[in-house]
C-alpha positions in Angstrom: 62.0 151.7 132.3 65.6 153.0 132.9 68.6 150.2 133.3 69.7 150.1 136.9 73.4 150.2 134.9 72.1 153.5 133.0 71.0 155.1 136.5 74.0 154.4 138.1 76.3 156.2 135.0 73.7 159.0 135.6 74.3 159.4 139.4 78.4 158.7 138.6 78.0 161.6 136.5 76.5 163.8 138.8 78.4 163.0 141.6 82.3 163.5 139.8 84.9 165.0 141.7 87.6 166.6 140.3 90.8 166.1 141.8 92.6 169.4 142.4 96.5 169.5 141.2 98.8 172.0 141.9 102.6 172.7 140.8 105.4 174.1 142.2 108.4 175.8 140.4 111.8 176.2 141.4 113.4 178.4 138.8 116.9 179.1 139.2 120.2 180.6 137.6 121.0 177.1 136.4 117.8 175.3 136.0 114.5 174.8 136.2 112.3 172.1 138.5 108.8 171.7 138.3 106.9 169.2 140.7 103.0 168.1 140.3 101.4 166.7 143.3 97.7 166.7 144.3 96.6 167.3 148.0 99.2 164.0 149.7 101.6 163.4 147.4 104.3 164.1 144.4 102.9 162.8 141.1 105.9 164.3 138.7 109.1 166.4 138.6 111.0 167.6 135.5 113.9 169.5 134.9 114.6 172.1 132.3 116.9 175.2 131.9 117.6 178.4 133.5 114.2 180.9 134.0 116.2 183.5 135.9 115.2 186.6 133.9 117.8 188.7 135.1 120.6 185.8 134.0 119.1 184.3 131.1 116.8 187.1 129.5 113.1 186.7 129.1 113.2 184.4 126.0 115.0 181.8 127.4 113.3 181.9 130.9 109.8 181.8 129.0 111.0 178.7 127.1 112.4 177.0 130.4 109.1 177.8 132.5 106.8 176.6 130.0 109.1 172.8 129.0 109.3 172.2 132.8 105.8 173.0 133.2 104.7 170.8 130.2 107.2 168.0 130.8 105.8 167.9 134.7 102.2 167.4 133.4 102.6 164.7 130.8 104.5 162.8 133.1 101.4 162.9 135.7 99.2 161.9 133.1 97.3 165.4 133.4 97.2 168.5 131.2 98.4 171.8 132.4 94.6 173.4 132.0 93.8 170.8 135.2 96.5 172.7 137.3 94.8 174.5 140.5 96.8 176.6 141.3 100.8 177.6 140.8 103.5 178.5 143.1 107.6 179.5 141.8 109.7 180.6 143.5 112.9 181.9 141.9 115.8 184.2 142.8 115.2 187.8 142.3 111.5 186.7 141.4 109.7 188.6 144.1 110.7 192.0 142.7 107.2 193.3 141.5 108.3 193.9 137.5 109.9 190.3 137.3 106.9 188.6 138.9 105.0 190.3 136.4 107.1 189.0 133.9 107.5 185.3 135.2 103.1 184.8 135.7 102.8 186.2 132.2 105.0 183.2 130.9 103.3 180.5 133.0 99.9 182.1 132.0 100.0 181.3 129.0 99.7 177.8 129.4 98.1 177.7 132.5 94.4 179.4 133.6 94.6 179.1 137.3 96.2 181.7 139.5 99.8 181.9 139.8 101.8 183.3 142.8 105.5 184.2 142.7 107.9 184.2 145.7 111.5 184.4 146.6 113.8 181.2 146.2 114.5 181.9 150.3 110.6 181.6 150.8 110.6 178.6 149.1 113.7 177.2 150.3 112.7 178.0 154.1 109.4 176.4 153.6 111.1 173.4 152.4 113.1 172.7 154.9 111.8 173.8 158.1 107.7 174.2 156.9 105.9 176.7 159.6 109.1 176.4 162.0 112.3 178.6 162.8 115.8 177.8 161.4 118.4 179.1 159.5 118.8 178.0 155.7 122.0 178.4 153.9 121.6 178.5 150.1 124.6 178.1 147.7 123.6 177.4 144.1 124.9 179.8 141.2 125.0 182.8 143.9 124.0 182.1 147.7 122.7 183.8 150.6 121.5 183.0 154.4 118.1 183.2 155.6 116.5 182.5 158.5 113.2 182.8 160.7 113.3 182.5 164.8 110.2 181.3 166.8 108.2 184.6 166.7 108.3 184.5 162.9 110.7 187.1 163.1 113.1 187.1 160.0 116.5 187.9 159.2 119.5 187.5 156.1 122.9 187.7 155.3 124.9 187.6 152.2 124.0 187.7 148.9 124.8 190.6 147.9 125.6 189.5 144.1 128.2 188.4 142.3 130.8 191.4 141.8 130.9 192.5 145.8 129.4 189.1 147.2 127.9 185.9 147.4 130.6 184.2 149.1 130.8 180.4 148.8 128.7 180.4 145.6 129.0 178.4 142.0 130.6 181.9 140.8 132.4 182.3 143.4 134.2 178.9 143.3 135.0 179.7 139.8 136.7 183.4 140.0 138.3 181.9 143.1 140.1 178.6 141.4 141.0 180.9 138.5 142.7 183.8 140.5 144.4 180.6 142.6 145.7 178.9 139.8 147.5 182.8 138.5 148.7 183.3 141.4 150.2 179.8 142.4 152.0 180.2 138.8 153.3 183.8 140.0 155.1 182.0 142.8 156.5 179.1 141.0 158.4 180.7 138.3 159.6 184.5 136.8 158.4 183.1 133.7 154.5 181.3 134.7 154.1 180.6 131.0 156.9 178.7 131.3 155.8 176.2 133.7 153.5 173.3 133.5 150.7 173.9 134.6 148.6 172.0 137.4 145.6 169.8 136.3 143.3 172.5 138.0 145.0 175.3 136.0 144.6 172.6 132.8 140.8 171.6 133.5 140.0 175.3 133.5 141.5 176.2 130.3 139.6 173.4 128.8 136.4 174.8 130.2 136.7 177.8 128.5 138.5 176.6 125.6 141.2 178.5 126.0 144.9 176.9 125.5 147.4 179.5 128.1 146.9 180.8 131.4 147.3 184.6 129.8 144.2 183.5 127.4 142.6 182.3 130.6 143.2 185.4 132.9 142.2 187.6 129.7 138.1 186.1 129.5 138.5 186.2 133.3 138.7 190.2 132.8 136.3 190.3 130.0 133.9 192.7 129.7 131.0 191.7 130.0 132.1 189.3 133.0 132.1 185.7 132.1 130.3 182.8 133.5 132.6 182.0 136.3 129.6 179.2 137.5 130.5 177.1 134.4 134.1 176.9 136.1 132.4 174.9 139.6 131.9 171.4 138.6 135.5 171.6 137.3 136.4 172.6 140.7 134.6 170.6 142.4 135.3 167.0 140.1 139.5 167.9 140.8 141.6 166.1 143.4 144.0 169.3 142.9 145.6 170.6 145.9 144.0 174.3 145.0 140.8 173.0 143.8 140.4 171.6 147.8 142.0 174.9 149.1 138.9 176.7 147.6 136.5 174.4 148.5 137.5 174.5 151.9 137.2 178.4 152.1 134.0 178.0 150.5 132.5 175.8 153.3 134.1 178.1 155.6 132.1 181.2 153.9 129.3 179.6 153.7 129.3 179.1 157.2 130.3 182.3 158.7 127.3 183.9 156.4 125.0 181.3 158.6 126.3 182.3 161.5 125.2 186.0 161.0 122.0 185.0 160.7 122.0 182.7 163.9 123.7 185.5 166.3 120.8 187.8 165.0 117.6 185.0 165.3 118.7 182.9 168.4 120.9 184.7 171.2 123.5 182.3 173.2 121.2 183.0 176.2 118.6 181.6 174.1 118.0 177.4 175.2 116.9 174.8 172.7 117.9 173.6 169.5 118.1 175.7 166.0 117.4 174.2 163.2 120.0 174.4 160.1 119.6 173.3 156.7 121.3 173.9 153.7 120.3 173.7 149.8 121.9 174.4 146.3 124.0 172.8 143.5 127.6 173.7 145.5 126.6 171.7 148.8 124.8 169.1 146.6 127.8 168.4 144.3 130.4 169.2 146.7 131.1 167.0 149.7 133.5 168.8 151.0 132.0 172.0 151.0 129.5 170.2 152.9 132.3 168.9 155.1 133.3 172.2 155.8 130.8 173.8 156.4 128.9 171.3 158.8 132.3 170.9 161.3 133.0 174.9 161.2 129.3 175.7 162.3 129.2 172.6 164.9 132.3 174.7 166.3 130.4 177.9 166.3 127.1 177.0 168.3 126.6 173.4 170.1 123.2 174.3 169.6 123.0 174.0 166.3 121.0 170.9 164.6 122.4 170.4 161.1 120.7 168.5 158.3 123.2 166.2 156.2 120.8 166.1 153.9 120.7 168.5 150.8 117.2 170.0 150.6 114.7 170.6 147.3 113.2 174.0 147.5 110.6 172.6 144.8 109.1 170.7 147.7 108.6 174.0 149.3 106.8 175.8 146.4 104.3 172.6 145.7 103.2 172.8 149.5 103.0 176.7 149.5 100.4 175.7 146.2 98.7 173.7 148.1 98.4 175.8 151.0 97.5 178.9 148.7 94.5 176.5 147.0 93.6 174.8 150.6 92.5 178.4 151.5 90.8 179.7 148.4 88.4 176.3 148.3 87.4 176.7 152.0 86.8 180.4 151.6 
C-alpha cells in the first residue's frame, strides 16, 4: 500500500506551478540595466556596458546585452532559460534592422520571445504607466516625449549629436570645451600664455592632453570624439564656466519640454500635466535639475514636476509583464 508521504510527493508533482519571470532591458549609449521581476515585484538589477549598436558596434553591444542579462539572473537565483518573456528598450532600437540585430544577441541565451522598443516607450511607461505627461530624457543624447489624454503623441529634440540634442552628456562636453577656448580668447592675446582655469585643466586631463591647442585639436578630430566622456568633469567642477553650461543645459532641456507641452496640453486646456524627467545629466547633475525644474514652473503653473529621477528599466520589466499577461490569457 502507497505511503500517505509518497502520495502526497506524487500529487506535489502533479500539481507544480511554475512561476513566470520576465526581464526588462534598458540599453543605452553608456550602459546597460537589466531588471528580473516575476508578476509583483523586482527580484534583481545589474549593470553592464554600452549595447547601443549604432555607438558601440555589434560586438560590444552583444557582450553588454548578454553580462547584464546573465548577471540579472544569477542574482535572482534563476537561469536565463526560465525567463518568460523579454522587453528592451534602447535608443535607436526600434528601427526594424537594429531590432533585428539586438533579439538576435538576447536569443541566444534566452528561448522566450523578445520584443524591442524605443528608450521613449520605455521611459514614458516608467514614469507615467497608461497616463499622459511629458518626459524629458537627457542621458548621452536627449529628447522630449510626451503623450496627452487621448493617447495622442508628440516629440521634440533629439535630433543627434552634430545639429542637436541640446542639454545632453555630449552636449555638456562640446559646450565646456568651446567655453573654456573662448574664455582664454578674451583673457589674453597670447591664451597659451595664461593659466588656465581648473575647468579648462580637468578637461585636458580627461583626454590626456597637456595644452588648450592639443585640446581644441581632438575637439576637431575626425572622426568626432567622445564629448560625453567630458560631462562628469563638468558636472563634479565648482568652476564658474562649468555652472554657466550647466545652467544653459537646464534651460535647453526645458525649452525642448515645453514644445512638447504647447503641442499635447493647450493653455485653455484645465488640469494638471504630468512632467518627469530621466537620464545620467539630470541624475548626476543637481543643477541641471535646478534649472530646469524653476525655468518650466515659470513656463506653465500647470505643470506637476517629479523631483525624482526616473528608471526607464522599470518601464521595460512592466511592458514584459504586460506583453506575457496577454499571451497566457489568450
Amino acid at each position: 500500500m502507497r505511503s500517505k508521504l509518497a502520495t502526497a510527493r506524487a500529487n506535489c508533482s502533479v500539481l507544480e506551478i511554475t512561476v513566470p519571470y520576465y526581464l526588462g532591458i534598458d540599453g543605452g549609449g553608456t550602459k546597460t540595466t537589466c531588471a528580473v521581476g516575476d508578476d509583483s515585484q523586482l527580484l534583481a538589477t545589474a549593470t553592464a556596458g554600452p549595447s547601443n549598436v549604432v555607438r558601440v558596434g555589434e560586438t560590444r553591444a552583444r557582450e553588454s546585452l548578454q553580462r547584464s542579462v546573465g548577471q540579472a539572473c544569477r542574482a535572482a537565483g534563476i537561469a536565463p532559460r526560465e525567463i518568460s518573456r523579454t522587453c528592451l528598450g534602447g535608443s535607436g532600437a526600434a528601427r526594424p534592422e537594429v531590432a533585428t540585430l539586438v533579439r538576435s544577441f538576447l536569443a541566444e541565451i534566452l528561448s522566450t520571445p523578445i520584443d524591442v522598443v524605443g528608450d521613449m516607450q520605455i521611459a514614458l511607461e516608467a514614469a507615467f504607466d497608461r497616463g499622459p505627461g511629458v518626459l524629458v530624457i537627457a542621458g548621452t543624447g536627449s529628447i522630449a516625449y510626451g503623450r496627452d489624454r487621448n493617447e495622442r503623441t508628440a516629440r521634440a529634440g533629439g535630433w543627434g549629436f552634430a545639429i542637436g540634442d541640446e542639454g545632453s552628456a555630449h552636449w555638456i562636453g562640446r559646450a565646456a570645451v568651446g567655453a573654456v577656448l573662448r574664455a582664454s580668447d578674451r583673457n589674453s592675446s597670447e591664451p597659451e600664455n595664461n593659466a588656465p582655469s581648473t575647468l579648462a585643466t580637468a578637461l585636458c586631463k580627461a583626454w590626456a592632453v597637456s595644452s588648450l591647442t592639443d585640446l581644441a585639436r581632438v575637439a576637431n578630430a575626425i572622426p568626432p570624439p567622445d564629448f560625453a566622456v567630458l560631462f562628469p568633469v563638468v558636472s563634479a567642477s565648482q568652476d564658474d564656466l562649468a555652472c554657466q553650461v550647466l545652467r544653459s543645459a537646464g534651460t535647453e532641456l526645458a525649452q525642448v519640454a515645453g514644445v512638447v507641452v504647447n503641442r499635447l496640453f493647450p493653455k485653455d486646456e484645465d488640469g494638471p500635466v504630468p512632467v518627469a524627467m530621466t537620464g545620467g545629466v539630470f541624475r548626476h547633475a543637481e543643477l541641471v535639475r535646478q534649472i530646469f525644474y524653476n525655468d518650466l514652473r515659470a513656463l506653465d503653473s500647470r505643470l506637476e514636476i517629479n523631483p525624482e529621477v526616473i528608471e526607464p528599466v522599470e518601464g521595460a520589466l512592466r511592458l514584459a509583464r504586460r506583453a506575457g499577461g496577454k499571451a497566457a490569457a489568450s
